[in-house]
C-alpha positions in Angstrom: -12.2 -8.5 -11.1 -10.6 -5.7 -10.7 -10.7 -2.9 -7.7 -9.7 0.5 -6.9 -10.1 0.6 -2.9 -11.3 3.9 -2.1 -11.0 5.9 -5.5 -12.9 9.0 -5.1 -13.6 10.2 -8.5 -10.6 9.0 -9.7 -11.3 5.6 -10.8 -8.6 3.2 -12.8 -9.0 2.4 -16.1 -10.2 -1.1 -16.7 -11.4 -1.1 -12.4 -14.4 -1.3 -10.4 -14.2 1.5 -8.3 -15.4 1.7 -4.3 -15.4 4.1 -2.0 -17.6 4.8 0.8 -19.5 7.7 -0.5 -21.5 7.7 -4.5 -19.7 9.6 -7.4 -18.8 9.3 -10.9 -17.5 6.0 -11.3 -18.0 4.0 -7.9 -19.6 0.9 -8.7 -19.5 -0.6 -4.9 -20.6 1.9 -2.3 -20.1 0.7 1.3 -17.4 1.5 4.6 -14.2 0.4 4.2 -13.9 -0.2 7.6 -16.5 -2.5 8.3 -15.2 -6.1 7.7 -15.8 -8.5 6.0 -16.5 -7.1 3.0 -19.6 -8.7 2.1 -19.6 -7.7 -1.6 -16.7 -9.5 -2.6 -16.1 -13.4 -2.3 -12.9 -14.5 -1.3 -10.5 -15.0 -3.8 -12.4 -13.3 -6.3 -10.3 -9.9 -7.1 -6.6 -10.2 -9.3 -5.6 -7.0 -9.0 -6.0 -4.3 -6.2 -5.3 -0.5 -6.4 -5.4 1.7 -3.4 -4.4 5.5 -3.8 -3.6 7.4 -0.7 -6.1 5.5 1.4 -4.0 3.7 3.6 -2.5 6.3 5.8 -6.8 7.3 6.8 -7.8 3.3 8.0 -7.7 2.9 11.2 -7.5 -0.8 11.9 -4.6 -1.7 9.2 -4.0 -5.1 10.5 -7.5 -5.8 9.5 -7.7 -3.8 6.0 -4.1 -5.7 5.1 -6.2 -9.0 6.1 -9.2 -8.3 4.2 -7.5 -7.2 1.0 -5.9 -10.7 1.4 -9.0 -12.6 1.9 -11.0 -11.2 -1.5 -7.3 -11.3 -3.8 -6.9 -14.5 -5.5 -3.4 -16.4 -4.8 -0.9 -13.9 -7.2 -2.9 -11.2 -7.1 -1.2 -7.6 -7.9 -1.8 -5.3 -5.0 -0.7 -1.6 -5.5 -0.5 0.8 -2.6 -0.1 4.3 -3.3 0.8 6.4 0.2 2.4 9.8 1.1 5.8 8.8 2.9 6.0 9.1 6.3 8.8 11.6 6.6 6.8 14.2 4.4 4.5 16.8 5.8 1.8 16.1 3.3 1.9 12.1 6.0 1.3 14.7 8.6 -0.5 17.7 7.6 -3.9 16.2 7.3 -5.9 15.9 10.0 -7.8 12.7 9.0 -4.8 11.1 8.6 -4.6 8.1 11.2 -0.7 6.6 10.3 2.7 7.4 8.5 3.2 5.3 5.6 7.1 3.6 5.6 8.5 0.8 3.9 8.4 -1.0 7.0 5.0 -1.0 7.5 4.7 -3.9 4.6 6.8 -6.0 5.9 4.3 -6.8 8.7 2.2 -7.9 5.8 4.8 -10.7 5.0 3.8 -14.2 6.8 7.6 -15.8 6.9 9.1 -12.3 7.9 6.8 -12.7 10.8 7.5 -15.9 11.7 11.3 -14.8 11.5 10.8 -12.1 13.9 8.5 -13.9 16.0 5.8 -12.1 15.2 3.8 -14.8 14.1 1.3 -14.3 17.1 0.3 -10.7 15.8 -3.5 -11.4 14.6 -2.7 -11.2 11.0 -3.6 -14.4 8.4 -2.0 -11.9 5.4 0.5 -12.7 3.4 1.7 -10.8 0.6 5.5 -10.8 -1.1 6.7 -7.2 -1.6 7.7 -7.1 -5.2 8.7 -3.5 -5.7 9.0 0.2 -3.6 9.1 2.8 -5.7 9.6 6.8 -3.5 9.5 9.9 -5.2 12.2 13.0 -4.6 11.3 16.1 -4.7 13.2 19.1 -5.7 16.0 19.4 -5.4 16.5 16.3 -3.7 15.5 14.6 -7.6 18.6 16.1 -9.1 20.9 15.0 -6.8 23.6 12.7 -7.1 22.4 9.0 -5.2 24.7 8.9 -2.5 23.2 13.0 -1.4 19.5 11.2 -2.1 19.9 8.2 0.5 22.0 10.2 3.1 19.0 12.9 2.9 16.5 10.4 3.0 17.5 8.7 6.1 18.3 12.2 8.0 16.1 14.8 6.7 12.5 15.5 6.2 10.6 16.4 2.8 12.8 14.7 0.6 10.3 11.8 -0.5 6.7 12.7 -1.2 5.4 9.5 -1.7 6.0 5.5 -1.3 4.8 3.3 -4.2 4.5 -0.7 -3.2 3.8 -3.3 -5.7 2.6 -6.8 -3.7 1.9 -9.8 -4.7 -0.6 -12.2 -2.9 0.3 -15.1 -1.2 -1.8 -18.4 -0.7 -0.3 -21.5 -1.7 0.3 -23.8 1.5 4.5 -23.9 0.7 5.7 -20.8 0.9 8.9 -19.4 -1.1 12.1 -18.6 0.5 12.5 -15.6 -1.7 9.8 -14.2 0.6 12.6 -13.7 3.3 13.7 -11.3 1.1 13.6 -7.9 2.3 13.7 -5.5 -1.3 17.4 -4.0 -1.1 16.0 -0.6 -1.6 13.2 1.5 -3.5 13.1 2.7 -7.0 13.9 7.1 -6.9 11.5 8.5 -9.0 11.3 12.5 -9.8 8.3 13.4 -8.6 5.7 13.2 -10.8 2.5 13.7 -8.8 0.1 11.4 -8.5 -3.5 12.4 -8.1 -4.3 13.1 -4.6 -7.6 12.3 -3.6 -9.5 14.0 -0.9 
């Protein structure tokens, strides 16, 4: 199976969609902050997406956990998030948390471990495959060298963080996992769909 986590009325082709309230194309209606998740098995979902949801949930250590728990081992998990350095992170008032590259690697059990963080009460474990940010204009035309120096000083130059996970559950765990991605994929912007 399938799921996009809290897709509104814009549902993924080829997903079940939930979200807490009924519309066009949510199959499983229920609160996304009440765990478990009774309507899903564990290890019953391969693939998750979740479009500008995770910067509203207020208990993210839990969400990251139950995600886990329902994805089968290898599961694609796809987390789509304003970045935390643009207004649109800010601007909305049910918005709970920024949204930063740093933020997944909390979801990675052996980075934990390496940091000592490994008493945090998380059981997740997912392997960050691929960050993808978009720059706006002008930051989009520049040259790459202007893009990272005004990413790391200024605001508004990313709209939004794209994460690509994969889901960890085999008892040995790879070393590759260690691996913190060198750095994101630039994308001009080419808005996605922001749900309300």
């Amino acid at each position: 199976m399938k799921l996009d986590i809290a897709c509104g009325q814009n549902k993924q082709v080829g997903f079940m969609g939930v979200d807490i309230a009924a519309a066009p194309g949510v199959d499983f209606v229920f609160d996304l902050e009440k765990f478990p998740w009774t309507q899903f098995k564990d290890n019953s979902v391969e693939e998750v997406y979740c479009s500008h949801y995770l910067e509203h949930v207020p208990n993210l250590v839990k969400f990251f956990d139950e995600v886990w728990r329902i994805c089968s081992n290898g599961a694609k998990v796809t987390f789509l998030s304003p970045y935390y350095t643009s207004i649109r992170a800010w601007q909305d008032p049910t918005h709970v948390r920024p949204i930063s590259e740093a933020t997944f690697l909390y979801t990675d059990k052996n980075w934990r471990i390496s940091q000592k963080l490994d008493h945090y009460p998380m059981q997740c474990n997912f392997k960050t495959e691929k960050l993808t940010v978009f720059f706006v204009p002008p930051w989009d035309k520049k040259t790459e060298e202007a893009r990272q120096f005004a990413a790391q000083h200024y605001f508004n130059v990313i709209s939004d963080i794209v994460v690509e996970l994969t889901v960890i559950k085999d008892q040995i765990e790879a070393k590759s996992q260690e691996k913190t991605p060198e750095k994101p994929e630039e994308k001009s912007p080419k808005k996605p769909a922001v749900k309300k």
